[in-house]
C-alpha positions as CSV (number, residue, x, y, z in Angstrom):
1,X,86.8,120.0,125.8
2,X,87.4,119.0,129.5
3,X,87.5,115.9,129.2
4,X,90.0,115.9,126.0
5,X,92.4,118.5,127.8
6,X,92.8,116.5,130.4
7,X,93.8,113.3,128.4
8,X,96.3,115.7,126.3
9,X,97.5,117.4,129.7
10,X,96.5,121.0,128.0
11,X,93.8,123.1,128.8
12,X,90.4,122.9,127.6
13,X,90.9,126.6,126.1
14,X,93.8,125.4,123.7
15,X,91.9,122.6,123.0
16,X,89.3,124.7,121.9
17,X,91.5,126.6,120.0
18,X,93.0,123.7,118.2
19,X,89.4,123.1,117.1
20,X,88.9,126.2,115.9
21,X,91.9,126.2,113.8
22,X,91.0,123.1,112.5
23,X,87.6,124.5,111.4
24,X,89.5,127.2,109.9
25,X,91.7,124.4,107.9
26,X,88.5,122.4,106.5
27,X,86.8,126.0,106.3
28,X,83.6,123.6,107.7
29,X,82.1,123.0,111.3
30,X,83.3,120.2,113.2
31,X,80.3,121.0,116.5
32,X,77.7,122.3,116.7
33,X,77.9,124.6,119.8
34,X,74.4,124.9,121.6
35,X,73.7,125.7,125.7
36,X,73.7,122.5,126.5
37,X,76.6,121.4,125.0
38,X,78.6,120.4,121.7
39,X,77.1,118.4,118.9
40,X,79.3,116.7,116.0
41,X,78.1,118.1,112.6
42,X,78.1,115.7,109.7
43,X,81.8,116.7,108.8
44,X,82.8,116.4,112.7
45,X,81.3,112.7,112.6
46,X,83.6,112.0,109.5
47,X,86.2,113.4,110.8
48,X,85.6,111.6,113.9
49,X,85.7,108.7,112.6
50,X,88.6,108.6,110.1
51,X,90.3,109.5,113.5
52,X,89.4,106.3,115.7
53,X,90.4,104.6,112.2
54,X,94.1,105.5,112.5
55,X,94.0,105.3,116.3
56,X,93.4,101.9,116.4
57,X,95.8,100.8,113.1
58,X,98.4,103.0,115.0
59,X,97.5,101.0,118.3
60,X,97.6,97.5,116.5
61,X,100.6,98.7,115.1
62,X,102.5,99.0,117.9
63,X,100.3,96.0,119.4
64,X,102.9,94.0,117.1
65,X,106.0,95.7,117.6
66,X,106.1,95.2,121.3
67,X,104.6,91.5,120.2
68,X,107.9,90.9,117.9
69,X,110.0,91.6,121.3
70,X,111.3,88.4,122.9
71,X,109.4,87.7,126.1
72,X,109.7,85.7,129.3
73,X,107.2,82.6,128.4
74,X,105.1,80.9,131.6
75,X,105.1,76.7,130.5
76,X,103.0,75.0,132.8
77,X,104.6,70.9,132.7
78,X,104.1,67.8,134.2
79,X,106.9,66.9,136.2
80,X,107.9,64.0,135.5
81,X,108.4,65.1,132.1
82,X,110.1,68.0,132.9
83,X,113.1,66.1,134.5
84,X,113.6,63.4,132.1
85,X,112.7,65.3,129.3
86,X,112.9,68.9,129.2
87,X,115.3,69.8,131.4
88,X,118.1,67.6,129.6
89,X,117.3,69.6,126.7
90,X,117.1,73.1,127.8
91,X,120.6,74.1,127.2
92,X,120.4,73.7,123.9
93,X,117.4,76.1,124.0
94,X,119.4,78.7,126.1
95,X,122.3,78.3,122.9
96,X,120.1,78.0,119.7
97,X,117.3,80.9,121.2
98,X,119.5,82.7,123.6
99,X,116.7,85.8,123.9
100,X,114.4,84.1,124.7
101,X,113.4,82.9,128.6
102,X,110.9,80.4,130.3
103,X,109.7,79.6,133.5
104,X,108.3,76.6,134.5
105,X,105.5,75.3,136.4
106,X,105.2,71.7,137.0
107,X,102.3,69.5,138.4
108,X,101.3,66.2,138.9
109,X,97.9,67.0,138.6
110,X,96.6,67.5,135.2
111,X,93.7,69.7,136.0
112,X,96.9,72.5,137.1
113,X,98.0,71.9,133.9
114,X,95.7,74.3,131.9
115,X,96.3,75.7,128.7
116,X,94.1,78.9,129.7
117,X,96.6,79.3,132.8
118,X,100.3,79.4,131.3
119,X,101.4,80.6,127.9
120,X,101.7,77.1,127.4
121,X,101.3,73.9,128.9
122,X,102.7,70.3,128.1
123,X,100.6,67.9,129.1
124,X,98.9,64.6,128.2
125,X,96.2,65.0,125.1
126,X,94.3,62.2,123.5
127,X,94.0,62.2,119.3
128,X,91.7,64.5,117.4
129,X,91.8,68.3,117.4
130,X,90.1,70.8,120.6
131,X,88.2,74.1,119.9
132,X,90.4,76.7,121.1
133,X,93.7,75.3,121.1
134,X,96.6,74.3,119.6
135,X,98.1,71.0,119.8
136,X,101.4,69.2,118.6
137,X,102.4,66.3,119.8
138,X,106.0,65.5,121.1
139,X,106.1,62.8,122.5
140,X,104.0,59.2,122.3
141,X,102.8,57.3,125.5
142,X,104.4,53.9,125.0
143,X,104.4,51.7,128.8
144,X,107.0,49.3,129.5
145,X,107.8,47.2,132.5
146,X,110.9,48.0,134.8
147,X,113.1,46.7,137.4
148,X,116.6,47.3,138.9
149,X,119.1,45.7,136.3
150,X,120.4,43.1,139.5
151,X,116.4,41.6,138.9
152,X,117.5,40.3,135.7
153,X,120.9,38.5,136.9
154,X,118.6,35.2,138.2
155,X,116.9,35.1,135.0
156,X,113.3,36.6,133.6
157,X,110.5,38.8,135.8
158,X,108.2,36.2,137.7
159,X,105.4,39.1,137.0
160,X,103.1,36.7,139.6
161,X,105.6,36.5,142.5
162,X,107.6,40.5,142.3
163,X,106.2,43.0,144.3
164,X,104.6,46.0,142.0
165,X,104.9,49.2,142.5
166,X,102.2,51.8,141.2
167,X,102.0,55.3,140.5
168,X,98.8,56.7,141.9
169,X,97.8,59.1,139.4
170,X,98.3,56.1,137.0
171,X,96.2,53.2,138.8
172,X,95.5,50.9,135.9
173,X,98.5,51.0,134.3
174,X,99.0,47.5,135.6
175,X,96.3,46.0,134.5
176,X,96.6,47.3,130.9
177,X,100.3,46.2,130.8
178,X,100.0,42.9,131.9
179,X,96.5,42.1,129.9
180,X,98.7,43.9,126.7
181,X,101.8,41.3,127.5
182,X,99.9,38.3,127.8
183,X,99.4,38.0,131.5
184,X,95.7,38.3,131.8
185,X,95.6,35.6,134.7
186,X,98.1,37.4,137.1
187,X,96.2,39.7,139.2
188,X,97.4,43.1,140.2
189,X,98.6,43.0,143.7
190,X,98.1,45.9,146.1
191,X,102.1,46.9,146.7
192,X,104.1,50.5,147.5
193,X,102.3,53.5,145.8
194,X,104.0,57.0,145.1
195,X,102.2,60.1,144.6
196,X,104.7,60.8,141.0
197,X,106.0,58.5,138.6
198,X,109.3,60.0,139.5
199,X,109.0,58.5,142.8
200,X,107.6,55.0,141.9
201,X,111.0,55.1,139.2
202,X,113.4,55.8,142.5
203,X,111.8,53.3,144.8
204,X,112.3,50.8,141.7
205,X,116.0,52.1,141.2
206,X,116.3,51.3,144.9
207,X,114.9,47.4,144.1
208,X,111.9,47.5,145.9
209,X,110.1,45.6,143.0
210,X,108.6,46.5,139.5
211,X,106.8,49.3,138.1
212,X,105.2,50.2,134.9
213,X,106.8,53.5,133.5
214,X,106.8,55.5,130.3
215,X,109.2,54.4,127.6
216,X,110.3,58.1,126.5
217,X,111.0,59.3,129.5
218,X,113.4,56.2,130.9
219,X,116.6,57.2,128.5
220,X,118.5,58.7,131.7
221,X,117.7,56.2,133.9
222,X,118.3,53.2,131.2
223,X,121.4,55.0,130.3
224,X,122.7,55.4,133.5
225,X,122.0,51.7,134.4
226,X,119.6,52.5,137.3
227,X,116.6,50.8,135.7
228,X,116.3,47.6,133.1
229,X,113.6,46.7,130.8
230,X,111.9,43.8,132.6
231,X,110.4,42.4,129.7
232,X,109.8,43.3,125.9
233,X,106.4,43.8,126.0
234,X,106.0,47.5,124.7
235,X,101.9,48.9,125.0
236,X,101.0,51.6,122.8
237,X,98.6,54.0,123.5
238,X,96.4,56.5,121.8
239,X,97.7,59.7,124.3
240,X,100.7,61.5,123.7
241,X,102.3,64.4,125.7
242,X,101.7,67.3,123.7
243,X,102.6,70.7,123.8
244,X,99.3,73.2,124.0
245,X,98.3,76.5,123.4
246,X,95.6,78.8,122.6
247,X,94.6,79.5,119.4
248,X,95.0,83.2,120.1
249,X,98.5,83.1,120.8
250,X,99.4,81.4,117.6
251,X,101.0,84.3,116.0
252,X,103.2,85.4,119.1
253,X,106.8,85.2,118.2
254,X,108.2,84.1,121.5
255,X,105.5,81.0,121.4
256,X,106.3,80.0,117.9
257,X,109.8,80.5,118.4
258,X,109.8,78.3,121.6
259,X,107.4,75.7,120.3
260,X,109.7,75.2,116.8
261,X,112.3,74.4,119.2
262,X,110.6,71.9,121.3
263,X,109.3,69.9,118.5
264,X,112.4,69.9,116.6
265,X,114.3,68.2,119.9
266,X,111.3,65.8,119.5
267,X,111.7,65.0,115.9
268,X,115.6,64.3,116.6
């Protein structure tokens, strides 16, 4: 009786007194009073327990009403995508879903970019389905070689002779380009290397040789005419940048809502 006045902010003696009344209404015993204390009766336990029942389908009932309330969203992102990817995009997020609010993380490294610490995360996933999570892809990893447009004015990439640039996170994505495009004699040359992909893309903007970059990701910088296709050679991959989540936030309706968006951008 203590203990339950003091969660209703009432004394125990009205508490005991709304008990009372209560056994008046069933015209049965809810306790069992003895010295050392109160005992449920069969009808208390009933009672009890059809109690905790609507406690906790009130509880998961407002559980969802607070859950259909837009919500600030934490998206974890790598960064390079997030500045020739996302950010382009995000007005049309802040038009089309004007309630609903992100912040973003980025990271170069992927082990930062954990599903388990962000709402959600996009990242770089290999094919085939993981326990836990959900996955949908947005993006395919397709590699391409690039240099500053002037490269191109004396005629095609000399892939033996220009100095390459590499992205350290990405070390073999040399090798796997040139062995894709034909070149399997030319050996990978030890050049400039940048700690983001974003970097190695300036310092190949500012014609200090070629890189290997990410064909989704180029449009602003081919648009702009900072960077040039060095050659048509186009390697596919099996990894895509995906947008991930846990399973257990499948249902929330500032996640679906955010994630319907970002896949549609994709698809267009």
């Amino acid at each position: 009786m203590t203990l339950a006045g003091r969660e209703l902010a009432v004394t125990p003696g009205a508490v005991s007194r709304l008990i009372r009344a209560l056994e008046e209404d069933l015209k049965a015993p809810l306790f069992v009073r003895r010295a050392g204390g109160l005992e449920l009766t069969p009808v208390g336990r009933t009672m009890a327990e059809g109690a905790r029942e609507a406690l906790d389908r009130l509880h998961e009932a407002t559980t969802g009403v607070r859950m259909r309330r837009p919500r600030r969203l934490s998206i974890g992102v790598y960064g390079h995508f997030l500045s020739r990817a996302l950010l382009p995009r995000l007005p049309d997020l802040s038009v089309n879903l004007p309630s609903l609010a992100i912040d973003v993380h980025t990271s170069t490294n992927a082990l930062d970019l954990l599903p388990t610490r962000f709402d959600a995360v996009i990242a770089v996933s290999g094919p085939g389905p993981q326990t836990g999570l959900v996955i949908r892809p947005l993006m395919p990893i397709v590699t391409v070689a690039v240099v500053a447009p002037q490269r191109l004015q004396s005629g095609p990439i000399d892939f033996a002779q220009i100095p390459m640039l590499h992205t350290r996170p990405r070390s073999e994505d040399w090798r796997r380009w040139l062995d894709f495009a034909g070149f399997k004699t030319i050996a990978v040359r030890g050049g400039s290397s940048f700690e983001s992909a974003s970097q190695t893309l300036e310092a190949t903007a500012a014609d200090l040789g070629a890189a290997i970059a990410i064909e989704g990701l180029l449009q602003p910088d081919l648009a702009s005419g900072r960077l040039a296709i060095a050659h048509p050679a186009r390697r596919p991959t099996t990894r895509h940048f995906t947008l991930q989540y846990e399973a257990r936030l499948k249902d929330d309706p500032s996640l679906t809502a955010f994630s319907e968006w970002l896949c549609r951008q994709f698809e267009a």
